[in-house]
Structures are given as structure tokens and as C-alpha cells.
C-alpha positions, 0 to 999 in steps of 0.5 A: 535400874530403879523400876519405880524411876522407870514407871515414873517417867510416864507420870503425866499419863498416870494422873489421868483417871481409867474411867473406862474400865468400871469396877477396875478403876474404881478398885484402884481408887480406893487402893490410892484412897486408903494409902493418901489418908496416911499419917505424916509420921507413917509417910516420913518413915516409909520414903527414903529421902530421895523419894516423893510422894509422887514416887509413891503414887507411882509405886500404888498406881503401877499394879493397878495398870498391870491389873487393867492390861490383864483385864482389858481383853475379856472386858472388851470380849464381854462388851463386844458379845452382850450388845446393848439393847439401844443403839442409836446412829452417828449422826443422832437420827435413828435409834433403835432398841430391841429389848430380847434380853430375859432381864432387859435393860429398859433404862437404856431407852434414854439414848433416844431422847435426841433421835428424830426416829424411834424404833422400839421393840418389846421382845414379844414379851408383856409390858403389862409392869408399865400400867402404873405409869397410865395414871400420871398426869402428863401435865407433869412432863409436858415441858420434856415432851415437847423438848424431843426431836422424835417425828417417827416412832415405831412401837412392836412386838410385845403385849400391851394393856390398852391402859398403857398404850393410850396413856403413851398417845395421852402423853405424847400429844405435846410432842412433834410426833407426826408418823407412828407405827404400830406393829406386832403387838397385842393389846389387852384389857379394856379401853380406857374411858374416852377424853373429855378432848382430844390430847393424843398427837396430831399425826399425819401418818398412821400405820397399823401392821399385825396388831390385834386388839380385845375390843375387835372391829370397834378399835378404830373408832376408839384409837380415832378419839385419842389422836388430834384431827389431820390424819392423811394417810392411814395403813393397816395390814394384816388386821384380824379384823377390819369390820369397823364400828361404822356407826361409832367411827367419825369422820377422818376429815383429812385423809387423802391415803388409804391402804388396806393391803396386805389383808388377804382375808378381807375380800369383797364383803370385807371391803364394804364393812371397812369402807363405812360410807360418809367417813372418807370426803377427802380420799385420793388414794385407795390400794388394795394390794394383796385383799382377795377381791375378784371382781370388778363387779364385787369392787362397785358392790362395795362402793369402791372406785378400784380393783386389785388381786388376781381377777376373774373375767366379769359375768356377761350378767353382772351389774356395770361399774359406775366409776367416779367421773373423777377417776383418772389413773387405774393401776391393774397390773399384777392382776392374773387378767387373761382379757381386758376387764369389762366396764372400764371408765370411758376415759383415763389418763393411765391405765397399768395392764402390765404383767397380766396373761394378755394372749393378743392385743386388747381391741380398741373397743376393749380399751377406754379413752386413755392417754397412757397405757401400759402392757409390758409383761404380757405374753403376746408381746413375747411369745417366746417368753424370753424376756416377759418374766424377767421384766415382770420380776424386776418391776415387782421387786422395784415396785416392792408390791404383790398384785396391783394398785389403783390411784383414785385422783380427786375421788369423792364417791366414798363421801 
């Protein structure tokens, strides 16, 4: 059997070009390349009459096809255990990099320039090469800016210059961001000087998780003059420090959400540095889950219309709460509470008691005016205790929070 005939038959599948095996395919090129550049004469001699040029192509292509099944398996072995630092999802709406490679790949953030979420993640190293990019114009690429579909953008773990970070708010601010999350980094440096106007974007939402910064309680104020106004909902969690510059901080004109959870530390005298008086008209919605407060009595000190965390019984001594008129739905549940709180508001519409330490039923003189009360969880309703804690686990884990939650509906007192 003629060998040459035989791999022949399947000329059509050998003119396509292996361009899935880089480095292989293109050695095989250039094998076909130095064999075409062939002098007629050479040629003539080396082909019987019976053989085609297309024959000798045949006979040129075949051990480069051996040589790929050879190859084929450790590539595929080397591509499926070195995953690349991006990966973005089927549809093109989520794309995710997690650059822990020691040299990584940063080019390969390309691959989300379509997502509508961008989750980027430094592996916890310095970002301090980038710096030089602070200083161009974003005039320059304001056009490819506004071309991308990102909404969400999430940035973490790593070092960053404030230079550089707010160059990328600079940057961003032709673009239909509207939800960032900043989350495991560390800023360094000093800040660059204020905009003589505000280019950053216009959010909607900003989160702030373990970020610590050089300038210390005066970030707030400094990342505000950066970001357009419109803000209605603000996060910030496990913050090294929540004494805002309240003097420097402006007016957040819009915001209707803030969550100061998840700062242990923060306690009573906390909140009254982190609450600056006058620079929240619109506030609808505070929740303090997981701050160390203890007392109703150091909430209303702190001109607070909430309570959250473990609570203490309120001193027979201690100042009454002057609650909002406005204040509709008390959220307590999660609180350790052994009694109904002292110094309620005379009238709500839901008051949460869920999962406390009741021993009996509150007194209606205990309880305010309320529509819709709430005491599943508590031990008198299960002596037993055969259900109290199952019950208590399950709404923890759909609620996904640790203590409690108050809704302010409509609040004013912090204007």
C-alpha cells in the first residue's frame, strides 16, 4: 500500500491550518514554508510523474500531524493545571481575575472589557508599577470608556498608591459604573490634590470592606470630592477607623442607606464620630449589625434613631430616648435582650424581639403601640427548648447577619 495515497485521502482536513496548538503549528509552517520556496528544477527531480505537488505536501504535513497527537496530551495537561488569571462566564456578564500567579498575566484583563461585572483581585501584592499610568489624560480614551458595559466593579487585595486609585475613579468617570466595591487593600501615599470639579463616576452604591488608608479618618471626605453626587447607599465594614473628618466631610444629599456593620470596635462614642451631624438629610435606612453598641441609652447619646448588638438592660437612671416621630419599624431581634428594652417609641408599625432571652411574655405596658410584633425564638414560647434554637439558626442563616437591624423609614433627626 502506498502510504503517501493513504494519508492523502484526507487532503481536505490537512489544508486547514492547526492554529490551536501555538509553537507546534507554527513549526510545521515554517517546515511547509522552507520546502514551497523550492526551485522548479528541484521539484521536477524530486517527484516521479505520478506524484502532485499536492502529494508532496502530503508527504511534508504528515509528521507534523503525528508530531501534534504526540504533543496534544501534555499541552492540554499544561493548559488545564495553569488556569488563566481571568475567566469570564458564558453569557459575558461576569468576569473575574485573581492575578496569585508570582509573574502574572495582567494583559489578561482584556477579557472583560464586555462583562457588566468586574471582579479584580491583586493577589495581596503592590500595584505600586502602575503609578505611571496616574498621570494620563483620560481625556485620551474617554470614547473607550464609555464603550464598556461594566456597572459593577469590584477591586481587592492588594497595595495601592492613592495616586493610582484615584486616577482609576478619574478615569472612570465617563463611564456607566454605578456599584464599586473596594475590599482588602491598603492604600499608601499621599492623596492627590482635590479636582478643581468632580470627574470620578456617579455611583449609586459604594462599599468599603477592610480597606485601610495613610490619611486615616479624613478618607471619607477625600474619596467624596472624587465621586459625582447621587450616592444612596454607602457600606463600610471593618474599618480601621470610622472618626470621619467631620468638618471636612460635605453633605451626601442622596443617601438613603447606610450600613456601618461589621465594625466591632466602633461602639457608642464610635458612632458619634461617624455620624457627623447635618451631613445625612435623606437617611432612611441605618444598620448596625455587629458595632459593640450596648445601650439604648449610648444609641440616643449619639443621636441615633436605632439599637442593635448584644444589649444591656437600660439604667433605671439613664436619659429616655427621644425617638424620631417618623420611625416606623425597630428591628431587635439577635440582641441577647433578657426584657423589653425601656424607652421604646409609643407607636410602630413592626417591632422584631425575635430570638432574644424573653423568660415570659412582654406586658402590654412593656410593649409600644405596634402593629406587627415579632417573638419567635424566645425561650418562653419553648420551655423545652426544643425548637427555640433551630428556628433561631435557620433565620440567621437566611437573614445571613449577626445581631440585629433597625429600618429608620423617613428618618430626619440626623439632618
Amino acid at each position: 500500500m502506498d502510504w503517501r495515497r493513504e494519508v492523502g485521502s484526507d487532503q481536505g482536513s490537512q489544508r486547514r491550518e492547526h492554529s490551536d496548538v501555538p509553537g507546534v503549528t507554527k513549526g510545521c509552517q515554517r517546515v511547509w514554508g522552507a520546502w514551497k520556496p523550492a526551485s522548479a528544477a528541484t521539484q521536477e527531480r524530486s517527484q516521479s510523474p505520478s506524484q502532485s505537488p499536492e502529494d508532496l505536501s502530503t508527504m511534508v504535513r504528515a509528521p507534523c500531524r503525528l508530531l501534534l497527537l504526540l504533543l496534544l496530551p501534555p499541552l492540554l495537561h499544561v493548559w488545564a493545571t495553569t488556569p488563566e488569571p481571568c475567566a469570564v462566564d458564558d453569557d459575558d456578564v461576569r468576569c473575574v481575575c485573581n492575578f496569585t500567579d508570582p509573574e502574572p498575566d495582567w494583559s489578561s484583563a482584556f477579557q472583560c472589557v464586555g462583562a457588566m461585572e468586574v471582579e479584580i483581585r491583586g493577589g495581596g501584592r503592590s500595584l505600586k508599577e502602575f503609578v505611571n499610568f496616574a498621570g494620563i489624560n483620560p481625556k485620551q480614551y474617554a470614547d473607550v470608556i464609555r464603550a464598556l458595559r461594566v456597572r459593577r466593579l469590584t477591586v481587592g487585595d492588594a497595595q495601592v498608591p492613592a495616586l493610582l486609585l484615584f486616577s482609576l475613579l478619574r478615569g472612570l468617570g465617563s463611564s456607566r459604573l454605578n456599584q464599586l466595591t473596594l475590599e482588602d487593600l491598603e492604600v499608601i501615599g499621599p492623596t492627590p490634590p482635590p479636582p478643581l470639579e468632580v470627574t470620578g463616576p456617579a455611583l449609586s452604591s459604594l462599599t468599603i470592606r477592610n480597606v485601610s488608608w495613610a490619611t486615616g479618618g479624613a478618607w471619607l471626605a477625600e474619596l467624596q470630592l472624587w465621586l459625582k453626587p447621587g450616592l444612596k447607599v454607602l457600606n463600610v465594614a471593618q474599618a480601621p477607623s470610622l472618626a470621619f473628618s467631620c468638618a471636612d466631610l460635605g453633605t451626601f444629599p442622596s443617601l438613603t442607606a447606610l450600613d456601618l456593620s461589621d465594625n466591632p470596635g466602633l461602639d457608642e462614642r464610635g458612632l458619634t464620630a461617624a455620624l457627623c451631624p447635618n451631613k445625612f438629610p435623606a437617611l432612611q435606612e441605618l444598620a448596625l449589625r455587629n458595632t459593640g453598641v450596648q445601650t439604648l441609652g449610648g444609641v440616643c447619646a449619639a443621636r441615633l434613631d436605632l439599637s442593635h448588638n448584644p444589649l444591656r438592660a437600660t439604667a433605671p437612671d439613664a436619659p429616655r430616648c427621644i425617638w424620631p416621630s417618623a420611625l416606623s419599624s425597630l428591628n431587635l431581634s439577635f440582641a441577647g435582650l433578657e426584657q423589653v428594652p425601656v424607652g421604646l417609641p409609643a407607636e410602630l408599625s413592626m417591632l422584631d424581639l425575635r430570638c432574644n432571652r424573653l423568660n415570659r411574655e412582654p406586658r402590654p405596658d412593656e410593649l409600644p403601640k405596634v402593629r406587627d410584633l415579632m417573638l419567635a425564638g424566645n425561650p418562653y414560647l419553648d420551655p423545652k427548648n426544643s425548637g427555640v434554637v433551630t428556628a433561631c439558626e435557620r433565620l440567621t442563616q437566611a437573614l445571613g447577619v449577626s445581631g440585629s437591624i433597625v429600618l429608620l423609614q423617613g428618618v430626619r433627626s440626623l439632618a
